[in-house]
VMD Tcl script that draws the C-alpha trace (Angstrom):
set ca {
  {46.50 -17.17 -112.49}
  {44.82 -14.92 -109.56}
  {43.39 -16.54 -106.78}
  {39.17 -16.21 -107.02}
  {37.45 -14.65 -104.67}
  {34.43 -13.08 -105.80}
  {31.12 -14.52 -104.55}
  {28.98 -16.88 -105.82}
  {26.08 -15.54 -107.23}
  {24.00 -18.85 -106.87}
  {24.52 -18.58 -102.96}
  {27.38 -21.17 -102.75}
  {30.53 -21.34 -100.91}
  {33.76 -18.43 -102.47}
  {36.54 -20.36 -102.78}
  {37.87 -18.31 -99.73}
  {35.08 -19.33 -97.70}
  {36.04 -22.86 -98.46}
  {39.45 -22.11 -97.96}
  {38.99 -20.97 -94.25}
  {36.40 -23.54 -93.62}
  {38.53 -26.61 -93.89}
  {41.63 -24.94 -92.94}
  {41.89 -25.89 -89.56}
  {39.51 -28.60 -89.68}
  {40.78 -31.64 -87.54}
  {37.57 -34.08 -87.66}
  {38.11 -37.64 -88.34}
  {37.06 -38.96 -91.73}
  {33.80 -40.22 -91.08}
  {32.67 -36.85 -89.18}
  {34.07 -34.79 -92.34}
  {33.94 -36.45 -95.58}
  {30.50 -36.27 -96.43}
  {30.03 -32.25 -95.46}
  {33.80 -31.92 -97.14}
  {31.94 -33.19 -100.48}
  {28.69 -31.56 -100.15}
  {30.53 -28.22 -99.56}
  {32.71 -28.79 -102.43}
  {29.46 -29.07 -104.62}
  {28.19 -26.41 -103.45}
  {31.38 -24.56 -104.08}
  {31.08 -25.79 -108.10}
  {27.71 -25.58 -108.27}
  {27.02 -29.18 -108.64}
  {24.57 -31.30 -107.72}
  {24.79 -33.41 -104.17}
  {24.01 -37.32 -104.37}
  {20.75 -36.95 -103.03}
  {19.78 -33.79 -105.74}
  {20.73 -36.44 -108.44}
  {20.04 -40.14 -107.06}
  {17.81 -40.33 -104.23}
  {17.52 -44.59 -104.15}
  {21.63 -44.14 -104.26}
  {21.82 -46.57 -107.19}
  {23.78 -44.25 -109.25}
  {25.35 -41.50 -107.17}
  {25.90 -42.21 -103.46}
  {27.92 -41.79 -100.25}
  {28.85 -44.89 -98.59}
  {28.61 -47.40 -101.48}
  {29.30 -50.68 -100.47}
  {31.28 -52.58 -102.46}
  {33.00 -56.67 -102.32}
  {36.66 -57.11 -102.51}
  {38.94 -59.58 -102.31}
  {41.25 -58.88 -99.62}
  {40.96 -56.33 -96.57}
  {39.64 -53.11 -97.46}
  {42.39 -51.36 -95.58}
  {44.97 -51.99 -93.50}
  {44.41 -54.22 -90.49}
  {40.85 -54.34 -91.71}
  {38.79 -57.89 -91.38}
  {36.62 -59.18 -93.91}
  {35.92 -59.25 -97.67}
  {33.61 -56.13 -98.17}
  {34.17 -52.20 -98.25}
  {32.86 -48.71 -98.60}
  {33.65 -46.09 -101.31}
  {32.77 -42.60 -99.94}
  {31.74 -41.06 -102.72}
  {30.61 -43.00 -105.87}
  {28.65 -41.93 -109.16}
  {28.78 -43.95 -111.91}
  {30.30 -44.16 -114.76}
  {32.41 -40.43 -113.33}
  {34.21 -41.42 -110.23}
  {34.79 -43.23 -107.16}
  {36.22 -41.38 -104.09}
  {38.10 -42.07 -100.71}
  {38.70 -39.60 -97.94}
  {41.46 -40.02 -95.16}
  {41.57 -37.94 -91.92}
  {44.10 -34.78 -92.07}
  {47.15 -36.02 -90.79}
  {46.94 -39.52 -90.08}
  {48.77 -40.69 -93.48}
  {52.20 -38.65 -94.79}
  {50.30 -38.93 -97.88}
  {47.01 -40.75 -100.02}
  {48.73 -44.09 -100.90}
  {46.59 -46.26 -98.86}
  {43.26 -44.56 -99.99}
  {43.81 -44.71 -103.74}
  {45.40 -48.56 -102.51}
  {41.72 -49.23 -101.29}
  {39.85 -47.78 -104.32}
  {42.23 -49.69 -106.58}
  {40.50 -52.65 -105.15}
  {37.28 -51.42 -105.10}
  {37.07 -50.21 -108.82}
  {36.10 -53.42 -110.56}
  {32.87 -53.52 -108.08}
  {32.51 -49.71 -109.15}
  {32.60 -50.69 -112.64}
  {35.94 -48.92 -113.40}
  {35.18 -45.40 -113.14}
  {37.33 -43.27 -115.10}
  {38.18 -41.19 -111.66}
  {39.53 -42.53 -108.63}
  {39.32 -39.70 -105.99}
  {41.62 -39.09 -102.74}
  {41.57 -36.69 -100.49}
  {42.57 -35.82 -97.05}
  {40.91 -32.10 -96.73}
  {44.83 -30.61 -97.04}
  {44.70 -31.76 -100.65}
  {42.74 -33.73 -103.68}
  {44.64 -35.83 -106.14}
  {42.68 -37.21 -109.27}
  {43.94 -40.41 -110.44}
  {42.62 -41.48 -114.08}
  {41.92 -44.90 -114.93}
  {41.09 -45.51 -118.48}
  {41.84 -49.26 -119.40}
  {45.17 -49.39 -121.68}
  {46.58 -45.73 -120.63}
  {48.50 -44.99 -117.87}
  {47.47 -43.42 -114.81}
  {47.68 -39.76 -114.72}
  {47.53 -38.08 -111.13}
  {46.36 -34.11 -110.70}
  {47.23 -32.88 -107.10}
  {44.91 -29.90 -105.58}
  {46.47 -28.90 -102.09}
  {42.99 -26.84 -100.09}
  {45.32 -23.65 -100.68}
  {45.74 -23.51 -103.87}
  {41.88 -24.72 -105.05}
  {41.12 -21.10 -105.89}
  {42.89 -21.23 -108.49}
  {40.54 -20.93 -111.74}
  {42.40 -23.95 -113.33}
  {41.89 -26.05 -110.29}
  {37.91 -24.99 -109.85}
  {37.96 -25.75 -113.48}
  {39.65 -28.83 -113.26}
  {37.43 -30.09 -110.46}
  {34.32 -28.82 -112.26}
  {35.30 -31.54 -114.62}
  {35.08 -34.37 -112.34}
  {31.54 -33.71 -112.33}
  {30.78 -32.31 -115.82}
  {33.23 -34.07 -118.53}
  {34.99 -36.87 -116.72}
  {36.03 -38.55 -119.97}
  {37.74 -35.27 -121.41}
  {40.73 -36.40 -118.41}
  {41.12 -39.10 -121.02}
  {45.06 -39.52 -122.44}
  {45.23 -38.94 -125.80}
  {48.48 -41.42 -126.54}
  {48.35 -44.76 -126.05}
  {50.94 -47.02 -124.62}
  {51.14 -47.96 -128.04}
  {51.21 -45.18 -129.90}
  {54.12 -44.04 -127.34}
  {56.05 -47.55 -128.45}
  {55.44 -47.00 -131.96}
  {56.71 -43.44 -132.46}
  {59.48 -44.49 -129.85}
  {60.55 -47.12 -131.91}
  {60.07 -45.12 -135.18}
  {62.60 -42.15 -133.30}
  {64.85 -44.60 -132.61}
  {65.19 -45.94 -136.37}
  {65.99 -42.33 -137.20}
  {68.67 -41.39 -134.92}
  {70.35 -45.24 -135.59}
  {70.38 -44.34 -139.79}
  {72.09 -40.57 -138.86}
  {74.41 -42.60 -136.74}
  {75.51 -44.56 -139.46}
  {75.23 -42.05 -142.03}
  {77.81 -40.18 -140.30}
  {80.10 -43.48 -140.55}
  {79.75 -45.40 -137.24}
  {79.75 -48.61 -137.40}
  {75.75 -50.40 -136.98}
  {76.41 -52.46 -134.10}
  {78.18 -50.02 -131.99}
  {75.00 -47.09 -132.75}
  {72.89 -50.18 -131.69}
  {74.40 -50.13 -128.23}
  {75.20 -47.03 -127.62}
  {70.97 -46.10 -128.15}
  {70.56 -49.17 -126.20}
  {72.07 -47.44 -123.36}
  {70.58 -44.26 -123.42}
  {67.43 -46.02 -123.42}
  {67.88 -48.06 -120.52}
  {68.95 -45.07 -118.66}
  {65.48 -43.21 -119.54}
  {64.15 -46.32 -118.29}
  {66.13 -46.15 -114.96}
  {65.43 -43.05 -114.11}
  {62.02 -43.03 -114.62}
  {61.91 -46.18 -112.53}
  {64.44 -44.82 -109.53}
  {67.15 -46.71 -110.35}
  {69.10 -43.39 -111.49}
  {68.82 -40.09 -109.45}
  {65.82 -38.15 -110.59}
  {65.98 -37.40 -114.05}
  {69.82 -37.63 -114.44}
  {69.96 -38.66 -117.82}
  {67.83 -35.57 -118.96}
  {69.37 -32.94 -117.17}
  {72.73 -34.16 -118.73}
  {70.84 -33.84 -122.28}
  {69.19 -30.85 -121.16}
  {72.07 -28.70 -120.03}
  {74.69 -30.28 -122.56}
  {72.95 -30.82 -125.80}
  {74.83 -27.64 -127.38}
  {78.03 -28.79 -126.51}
  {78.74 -32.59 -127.94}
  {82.36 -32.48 -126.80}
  {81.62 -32.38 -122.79}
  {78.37 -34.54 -123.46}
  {80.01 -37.65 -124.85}
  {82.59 -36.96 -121.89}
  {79.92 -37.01 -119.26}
  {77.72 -39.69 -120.74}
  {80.81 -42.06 -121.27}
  {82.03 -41.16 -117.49}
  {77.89 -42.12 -116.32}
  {77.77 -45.61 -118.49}
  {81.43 -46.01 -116.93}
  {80.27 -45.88 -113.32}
  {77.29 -47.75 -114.41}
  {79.30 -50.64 -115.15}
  {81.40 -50.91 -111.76}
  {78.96 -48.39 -109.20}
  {80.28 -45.57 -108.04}
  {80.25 -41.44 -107.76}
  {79.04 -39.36 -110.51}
  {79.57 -35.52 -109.59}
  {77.28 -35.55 -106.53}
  {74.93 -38.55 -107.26}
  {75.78 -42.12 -105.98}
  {75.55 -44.27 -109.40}
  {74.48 -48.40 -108.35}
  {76.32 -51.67 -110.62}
  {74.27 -52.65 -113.24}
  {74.74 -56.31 -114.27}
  {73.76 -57.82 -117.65}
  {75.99 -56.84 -119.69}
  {74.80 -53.66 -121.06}
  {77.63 -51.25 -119.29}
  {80.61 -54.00 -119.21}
  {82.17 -52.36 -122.63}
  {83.58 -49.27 -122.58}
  {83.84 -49.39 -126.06}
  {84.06 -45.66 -128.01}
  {80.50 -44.43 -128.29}
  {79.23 -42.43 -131.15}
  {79.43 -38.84 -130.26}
  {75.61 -37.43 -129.49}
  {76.03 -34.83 -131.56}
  {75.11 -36.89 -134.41}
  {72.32 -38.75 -132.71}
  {70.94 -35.38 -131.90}
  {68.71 -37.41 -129.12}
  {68.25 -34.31 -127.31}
  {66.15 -32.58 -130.25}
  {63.97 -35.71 -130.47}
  {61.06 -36.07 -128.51}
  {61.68 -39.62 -127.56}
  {62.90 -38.63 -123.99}
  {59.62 -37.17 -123.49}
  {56.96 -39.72 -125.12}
  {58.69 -42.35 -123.22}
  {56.91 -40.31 -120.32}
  {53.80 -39.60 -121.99}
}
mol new
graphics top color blue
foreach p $ca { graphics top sphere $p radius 0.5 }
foreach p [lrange $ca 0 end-1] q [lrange $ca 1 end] { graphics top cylinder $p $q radius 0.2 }
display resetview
């Protein structure tokens, strides 16, 4: 969508205005994170900690906060300070431009913080060039939203922001871990009965889905290039012949390490790879049509 430019009726910052304010900005953190959040209020028209809270016991800058280890790096002692905290929405941690390649160490401090912060359901990190919004809803996984300062005129990124203030809970999954496992598993029972309604024998369907599930695993944990195994599904799912080729050549060179086209494939012990046993041919399976390669990621 278009950029937004127009001005602000209520006499807040434009997004451009915002935009060319914290451009070039250079301060350290302490010197810009507070007038970095009160200018980002006023650019959603929200209220600042002091319009809301003024004893600070709900909505505050500086909220101290115990922990048990150093609240950053090379830091002494067993207490800390969350930049930004209102409760019950989010907690948030500012870094100085430049200093970090990216916002590992803040959201590393915050993840320590949070249980004295009463789990919000936002953890917050920003370094002026950009914003990420980390959820943290007990039992779902993390989800991260990334703003870079360039692009935050962007209606779905004011709008998205906005929502740190007005409707924290609606960043809320809506699968569970569970409800991924269960419809998973339930995928996985469906594509092992075509398997051996097309005649292949049970325990040989068995591994040959345990495979391709390890390798979703893999990639998704770095232990395959990025996203190998779904590209090959992706770009070969119409044409089962060269598939089963290229997925028996990648379990292959899973077994003993080795090249795969361009990619550098690592040994794999336990077993898994050290057949090379005739695998059913994917076009029964029909794994790419199922959405199991993509709840495993929800």
């Amino acid at each position: 969508m278009a950029p937004m430019s127009a001005r602000d009726p209520s006499g807040g910052l434009t997004p451009a205005e915002f935009i060319a304010k914290w451009a070039p900005v250079r301060l350290c953190e302490r010197a810009a994170s507070q007038e970095h959040f009160l200018d980002l209020c006023r650019l959603l028209n929200q209220p600042t900690p002091a319009e809301i809270d003024a004893t600070g016991a709900e909505y505050t800058f500086e909220k101290g906060v115990s922990v048990t280890d150093a609240a950053s790096r090379g830091a002494k002692g067993s207490g800390g300070y969350a930049d930004v905290w209102w409760r019950g929405k989010f907690a948030w941690e500012y870094k100085r431009k430049g200093k970090y390649a990216d916002l590992r160490e803040a959201y590393r401090q915050l993840c320590q913080y949070r249980e004295d912060l009463q789990n919000p359901p936002l953890l917050i990190v920003s370094d002026i060039a950009r914003i990420e919004i980390h959820t943290n809803f007990t039992n779902f996984k993390p989800i991260v939203h990334t703003i870079p300062l360039e692009r935050i005129d962007h209606p779905e990124n004011l709008a998205l922001l906005r929502r740190i203030f007005t409707d924290p809970q609606s960043f809320r999954p809506s699968v569970t871990p569970e409800q991924v496992t269960r419809a998973a598993a339930e995928w996985i029972g469906a594509i092992a009965v075509s398997l051996q309604a097309a005649g292949h024998e049970p325990h040989a369907a068995a591994h040959f889905l345990m495979k391709c599930m390890f390798c979703l695993f893999a990639e998704d944990v770095a232990l395959l290039p990025e996203s190998l195994f779904t590209r090959l599904l992706t770009k070969w799912h119409d044409d089962p012949g060269e598939l089963t080729g290229l997925l028996s050549d990648l379990f292959d060179k899973m077994r003993t390490g080795g090249a795969f086209g361009f990619e550098r494939i690592p040994f794999f012990n336990g077993g898994l790879f050290d057949e090379a046993e005739s695998d059913p041919d994917p076009a029964y399976c029909r794994w790419y049509a199922s959405p199991v390669s993509g709840i495993m990621r929800a």
